[in-house]
Steps between C-alpha positions, in 0.01 A plus 500: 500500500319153644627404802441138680238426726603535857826669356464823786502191799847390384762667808763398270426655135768724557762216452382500176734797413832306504620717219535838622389432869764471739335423756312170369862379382648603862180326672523162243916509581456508837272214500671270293795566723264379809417239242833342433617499881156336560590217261923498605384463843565840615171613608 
């Protein structure tokens, strides 16, 4: 399998598993959440 140059420097490759990896989709929830109080003025 060829893999990208650089690709074992990346700390967040393991968001790349948003299908079966619960915690990428609980780490990308919370930060949208962080996200859209940011933008509402809430942060």
């Amino acid at each position: 399998m060829a893999t990208l140059a650089g690709e074992g420097d990346d700390p967040y490759l393991w968001l790349e598993d948003l299908g079966s990896g619960a915690d990428a989709a609980l780490w990308v929830r919370d930060r949208n959440e962080e996200t859209i109080a940011a933008l509402a003025g809430g942060a």
